[in-house]
C-alpha positions in Angstrom: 65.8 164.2 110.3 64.3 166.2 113.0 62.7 163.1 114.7 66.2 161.4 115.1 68.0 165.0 116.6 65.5 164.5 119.3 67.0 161.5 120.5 70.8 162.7 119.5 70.6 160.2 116.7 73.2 160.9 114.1 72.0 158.4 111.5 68.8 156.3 111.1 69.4 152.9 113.4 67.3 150.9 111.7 68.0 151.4 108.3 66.8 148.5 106.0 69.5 148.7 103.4 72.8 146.9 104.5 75.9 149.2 105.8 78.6 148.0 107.1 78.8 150.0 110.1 75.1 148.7 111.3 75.7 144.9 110.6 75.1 143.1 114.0 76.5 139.3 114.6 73.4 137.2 115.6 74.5 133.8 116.9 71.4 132.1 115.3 72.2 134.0 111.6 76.2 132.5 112.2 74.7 129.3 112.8 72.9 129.2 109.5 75.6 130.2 107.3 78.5 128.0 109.2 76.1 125.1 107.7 75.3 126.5 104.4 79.2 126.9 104.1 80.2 123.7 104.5 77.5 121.8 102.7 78.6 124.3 100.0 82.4 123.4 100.0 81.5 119.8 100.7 79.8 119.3 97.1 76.5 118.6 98.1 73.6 118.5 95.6 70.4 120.9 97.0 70.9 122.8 99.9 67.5 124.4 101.9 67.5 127.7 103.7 64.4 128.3 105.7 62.9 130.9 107.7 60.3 133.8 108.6 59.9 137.0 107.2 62.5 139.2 107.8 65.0 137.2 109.8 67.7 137.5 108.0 67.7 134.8 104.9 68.8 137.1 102.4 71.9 138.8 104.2 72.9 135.0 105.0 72.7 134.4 101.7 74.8 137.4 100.4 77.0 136.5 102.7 78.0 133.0 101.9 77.8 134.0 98.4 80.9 137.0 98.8 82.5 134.1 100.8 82.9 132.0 97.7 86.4 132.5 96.4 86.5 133.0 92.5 89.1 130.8 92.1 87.2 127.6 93.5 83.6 128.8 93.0 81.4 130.0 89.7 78.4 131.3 92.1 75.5 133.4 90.9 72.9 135.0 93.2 69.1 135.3 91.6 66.2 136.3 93.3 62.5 135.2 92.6 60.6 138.3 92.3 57.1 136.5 91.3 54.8 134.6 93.3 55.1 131.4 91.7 57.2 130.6 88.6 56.9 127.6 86.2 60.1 125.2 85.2 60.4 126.8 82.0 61.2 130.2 83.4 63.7 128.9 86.0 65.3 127.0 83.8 66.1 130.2 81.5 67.4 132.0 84.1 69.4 129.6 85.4 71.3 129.0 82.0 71.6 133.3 81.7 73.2 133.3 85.1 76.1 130.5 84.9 76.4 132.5 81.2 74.7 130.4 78.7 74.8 132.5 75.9 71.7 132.9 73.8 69.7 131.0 76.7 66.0 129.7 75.2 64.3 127.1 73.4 62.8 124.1 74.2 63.6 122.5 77.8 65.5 119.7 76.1 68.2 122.4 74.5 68.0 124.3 77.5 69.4 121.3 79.9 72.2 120.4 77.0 73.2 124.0 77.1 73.4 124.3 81.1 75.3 120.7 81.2 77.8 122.2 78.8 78.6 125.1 80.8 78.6 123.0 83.7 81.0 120.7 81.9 83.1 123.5 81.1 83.3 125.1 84.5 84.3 121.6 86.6 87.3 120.8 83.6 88.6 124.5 85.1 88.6 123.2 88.4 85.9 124.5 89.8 82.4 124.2 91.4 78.8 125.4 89.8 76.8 127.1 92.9 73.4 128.5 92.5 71.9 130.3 95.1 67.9 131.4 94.7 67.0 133.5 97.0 62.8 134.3 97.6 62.8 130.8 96.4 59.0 130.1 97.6 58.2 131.2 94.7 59.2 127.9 93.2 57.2 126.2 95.6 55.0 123.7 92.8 55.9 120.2 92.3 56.7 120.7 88.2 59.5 123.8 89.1 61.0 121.8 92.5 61.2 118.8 89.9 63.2 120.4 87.5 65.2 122.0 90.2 66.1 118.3 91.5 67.1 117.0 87.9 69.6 120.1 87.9 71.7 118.5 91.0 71.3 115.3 89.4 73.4 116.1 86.5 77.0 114.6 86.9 80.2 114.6 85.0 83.1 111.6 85.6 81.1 111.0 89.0 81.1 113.9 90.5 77.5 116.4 90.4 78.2 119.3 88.7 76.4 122.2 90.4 75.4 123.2 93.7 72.0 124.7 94.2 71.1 126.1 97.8 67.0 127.6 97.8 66.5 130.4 100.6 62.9 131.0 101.0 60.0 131.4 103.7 57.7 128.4 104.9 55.9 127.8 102.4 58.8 126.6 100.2 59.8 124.0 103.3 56.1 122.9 102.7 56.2 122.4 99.3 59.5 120.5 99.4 58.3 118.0 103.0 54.5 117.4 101.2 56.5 115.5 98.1 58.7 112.2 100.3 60.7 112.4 96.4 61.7 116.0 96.5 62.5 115.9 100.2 64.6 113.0 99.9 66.8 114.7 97.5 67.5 117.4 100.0 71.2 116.8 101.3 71.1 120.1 103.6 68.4 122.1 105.3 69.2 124.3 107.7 66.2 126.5 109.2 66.7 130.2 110.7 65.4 130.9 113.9 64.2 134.2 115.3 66.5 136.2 118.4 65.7 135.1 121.8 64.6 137.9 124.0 68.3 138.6 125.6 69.4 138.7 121.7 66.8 141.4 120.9 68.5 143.6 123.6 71.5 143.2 122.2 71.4 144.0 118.4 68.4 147.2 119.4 71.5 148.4 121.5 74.1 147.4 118.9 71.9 149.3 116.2 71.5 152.6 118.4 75.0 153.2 119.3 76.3 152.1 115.8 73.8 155.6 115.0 75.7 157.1 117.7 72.9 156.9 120.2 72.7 155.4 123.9 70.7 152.1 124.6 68.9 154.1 127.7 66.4 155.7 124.7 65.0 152.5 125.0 63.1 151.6 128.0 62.7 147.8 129.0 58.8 148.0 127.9 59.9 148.9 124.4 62.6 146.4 123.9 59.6 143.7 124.8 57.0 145.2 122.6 59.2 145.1 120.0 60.5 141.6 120.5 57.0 140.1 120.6 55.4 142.3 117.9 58.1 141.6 115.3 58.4 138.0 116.4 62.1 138.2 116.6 62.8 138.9 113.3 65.4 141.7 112.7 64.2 142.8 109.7 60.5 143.7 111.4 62.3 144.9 114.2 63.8 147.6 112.2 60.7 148.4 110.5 58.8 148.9 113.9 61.4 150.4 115.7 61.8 153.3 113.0 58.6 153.9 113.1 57.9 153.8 116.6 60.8 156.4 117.5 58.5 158.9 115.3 56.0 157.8 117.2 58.0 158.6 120.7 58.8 161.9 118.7 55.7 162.9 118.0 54.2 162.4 121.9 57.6 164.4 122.4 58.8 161.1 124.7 62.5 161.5 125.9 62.7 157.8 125.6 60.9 155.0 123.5 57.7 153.6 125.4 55.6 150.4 124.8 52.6 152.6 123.9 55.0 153.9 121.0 55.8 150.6 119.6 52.4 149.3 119.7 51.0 152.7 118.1 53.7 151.4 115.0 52.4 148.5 115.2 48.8 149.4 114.5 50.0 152.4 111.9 51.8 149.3 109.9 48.6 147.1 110.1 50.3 143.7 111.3 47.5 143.1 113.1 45.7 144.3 116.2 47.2 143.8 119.6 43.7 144.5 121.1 42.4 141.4 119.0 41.8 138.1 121.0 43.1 136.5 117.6 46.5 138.2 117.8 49.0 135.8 119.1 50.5 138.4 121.0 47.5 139.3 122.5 46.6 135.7 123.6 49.6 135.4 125.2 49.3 138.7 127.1 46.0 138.0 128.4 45.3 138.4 132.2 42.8 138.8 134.3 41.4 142.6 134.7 43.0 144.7 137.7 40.8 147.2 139.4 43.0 149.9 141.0 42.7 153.0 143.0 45.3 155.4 143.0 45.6 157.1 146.8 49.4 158.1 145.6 51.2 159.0 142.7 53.6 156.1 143.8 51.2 153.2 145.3 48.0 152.1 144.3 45.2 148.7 145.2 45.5 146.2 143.3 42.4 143.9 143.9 44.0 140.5 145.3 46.7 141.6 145.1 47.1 144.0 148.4 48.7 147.1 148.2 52.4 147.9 146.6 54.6 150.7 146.5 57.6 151.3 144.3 59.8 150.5 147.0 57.7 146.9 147.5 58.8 145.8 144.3 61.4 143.8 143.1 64.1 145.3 141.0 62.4 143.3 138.1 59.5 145.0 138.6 60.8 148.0 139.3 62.0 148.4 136.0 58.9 147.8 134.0 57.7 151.4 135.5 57.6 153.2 132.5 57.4 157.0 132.7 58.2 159.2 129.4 58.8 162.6 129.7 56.8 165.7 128.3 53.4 166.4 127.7 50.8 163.4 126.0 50.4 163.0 122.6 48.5 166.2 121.0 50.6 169.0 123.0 48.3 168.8 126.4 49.7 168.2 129.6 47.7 167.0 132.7 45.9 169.4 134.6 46.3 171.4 137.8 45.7 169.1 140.6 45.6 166.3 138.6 48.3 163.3 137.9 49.0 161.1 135.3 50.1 157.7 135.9 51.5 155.2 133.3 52.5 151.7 134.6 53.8 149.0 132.2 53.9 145.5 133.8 54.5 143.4 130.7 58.7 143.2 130.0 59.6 142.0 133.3 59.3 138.2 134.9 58.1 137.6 138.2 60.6 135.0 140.7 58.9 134.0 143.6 57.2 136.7 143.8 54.5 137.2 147.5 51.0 137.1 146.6 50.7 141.0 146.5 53.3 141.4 144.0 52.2 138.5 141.7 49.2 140.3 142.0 50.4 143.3 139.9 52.5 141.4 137.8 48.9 139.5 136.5 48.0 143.0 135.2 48.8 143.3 131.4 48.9 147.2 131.6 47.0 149.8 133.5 47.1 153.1 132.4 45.2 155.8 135.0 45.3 159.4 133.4 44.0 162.8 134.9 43.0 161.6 138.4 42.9 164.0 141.2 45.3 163.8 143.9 43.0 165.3 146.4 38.9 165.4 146.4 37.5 168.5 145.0 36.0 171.1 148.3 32.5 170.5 149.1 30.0 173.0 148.4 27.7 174.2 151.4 25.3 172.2 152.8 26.5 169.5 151.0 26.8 166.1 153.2 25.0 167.5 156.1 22.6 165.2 156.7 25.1 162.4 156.5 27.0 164.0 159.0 23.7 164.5 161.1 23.3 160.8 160.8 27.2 160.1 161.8 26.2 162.6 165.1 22.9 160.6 166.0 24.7 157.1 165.6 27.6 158.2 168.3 24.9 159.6 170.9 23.1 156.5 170.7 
């Protein structure tokens, strides 16, 4: 792909399907399946995955199901693909996937055929686990019933199967609204977005894996596409591929803020303009007039004026200046500069008044103005200068 050449890119980075090659360790996704691990190995009854969209549930899932050895485990792996499904339709599937043959009838026949396969697979020594993955789609009180009489079902004192339900929020509603199903819960572990260093770390992880440097993204970027995706990796990837189009397309050496918030608009997440964004909310600051006398320094009002050598290396790296012409092929003209100044991805320590000044600004962005005032025309500001003449004789 052309788009990826640009920014010596072998492969796509952020590639949704799962390759080896591009699988990052997160510490918080580690966490999560350490737990899952050992309330699978310990015997417990239902086991609770939780977490937002696209941070990772279902690759923790895959993963502690290929880590369940055949000889101790029978695991299945189903996913929900509905929005909600009734008890009837779970419990069919269930009974298909531990290999009920002929799976159907009433519910009654249904439970007698899953206990019997049960039965069977704990006299061979091993251990029923059911893993439901998208599993907010059980999320009614008749389905999350059923699902609780499942891990009920016991054989010479011992529970016979293992079921551990990976969904979004609205399952971990469902399941803390009912005191009856939430008390049968014996595990619930909840997966929590990258912190801001840990977004750093799998962007770069992902960009080298793709045989790319880390320096394509500026520090801007890396924070737009941290807050934007709300630390979920899987959004990441999705706004991160689509903003290094973007940076393609404005024919950017390097990935800018202004890219990743383009993707973010093109995706329709939500507008970062809206005071009803989160993002936006959080971002908000008080407007900054400024007045650029030099391409390097400008007047912030109360703030005083700053330079780039003024400012703190922190702030010194939030200057964000991609290469080549603006988006649509036109570059500035003659005697005329563009400026582009990004204060959002870097913290302020102790900063002087002046500087905290600038750092208030959420972004300022000052294209085509002249770097010297255009000549007068004859005549013109004469009488001023009369005026100037008069005042100095008197």
């Amino acid at each position: 792909m052309e788009h990826l050449h640009h920014f010596s890119l072998s492969e796509d980075p952020f590639r949704s399907d799962a390759v080896e090659k591009f699988d990052v360790d997160l510490p918080s996704q580690r966490y999560a399946l350490a737990r899952l691990d050992r309330a699978v190995r310990q015997g417990k009854g239902l086991v609770v995955l939780v977490g937002g969209v696209g941070t990772g549930k279902t690759r923790v899932a895959r993963r502690l199901y290929d880590a369940l050895e055949e000889e101790l485990f029978e695991a299945g792996m189903m996913v929900v693909l509905r929005r909600e499904v009734g008890a009837e339709w779970l419990l069919t599937r269930i009974a298909r996937q531990l290999g009920v043959d002929d799976a159907g009838g009433e519910r009654e026949a249904m439970i007698g055929q899953i206990y019997e396969r049960l039965t069977i697979i704990h006299e061979d020594g091993r251990r029923a686990v059911l893993i439901v993955d998208d599993a907010q789609g059980l999320a009614n009180a008749d389905t999350l019933a059923e699902v609780c009489g499942l891990v009920k079902l016991e054989y010479e004192d011992r529970r016979l199967v293992t079921v551990v339900l990976v969904g979004a929020p609205p399952l971990d509603a469902a399941i803390a609204s009912d005191p009856l199903l939430s008390h049968h819960v014996d595990v619930r572990v909840s997966l929590a977005p990258l912190e801001p260093e840990e977004t750093s770390a799998y962007l770069a992880a992902r960009i080298e894996a793709a045989g790319g440097s880390a320096e394509i993204l500026l520090p801007g970027a890396c924070a737009a596409l941290h807050e934007l995706a709300e630390g979920a990796p899987g959004r990441m990837n999705a706004l991160a591929d689509n903003a290094l189009y973007e940076a393609w397309v404005a024919q950017h050496s390097q990935l800018a803020r202004s890219d990743v918030e383009q993707a973010h608009r093109d995706l329709g997440w939500g507008e970062v303009g809206n005071p009803a964004h989160p993002v936006a909310s959080a971002r908000r600051a008080k407007p900054v007039q400024a007045e650029v006398t030099d391409p390097l320094s400008f007047e912030a009002t109360g703030g005083g004026s700053a330079s780039s050598a003024d400012l703190d290396p922190e702030l010194d790296a939030v200057f964000e200046r991609p290469s080549g012409p603006r988006p649509g092929g036109r570059g500035a003209p003659e005697g005329h500069h563009t400026v582009v100044m990004d204060f959002d991805a870097a913290p302020v320590r102790s900063a002087p008044p002046a500087r905290r000044g600038i750092a208030e600004a959420t972004r300022i962005q000052i294209e085509d103005v002249p770097l010297e005032a255009p000549p007068k025309r004859d005549g013109e500001g004469d009488e001023v200068d009369d005026l100037f003449m008069e005042l100095l004789d008197d």
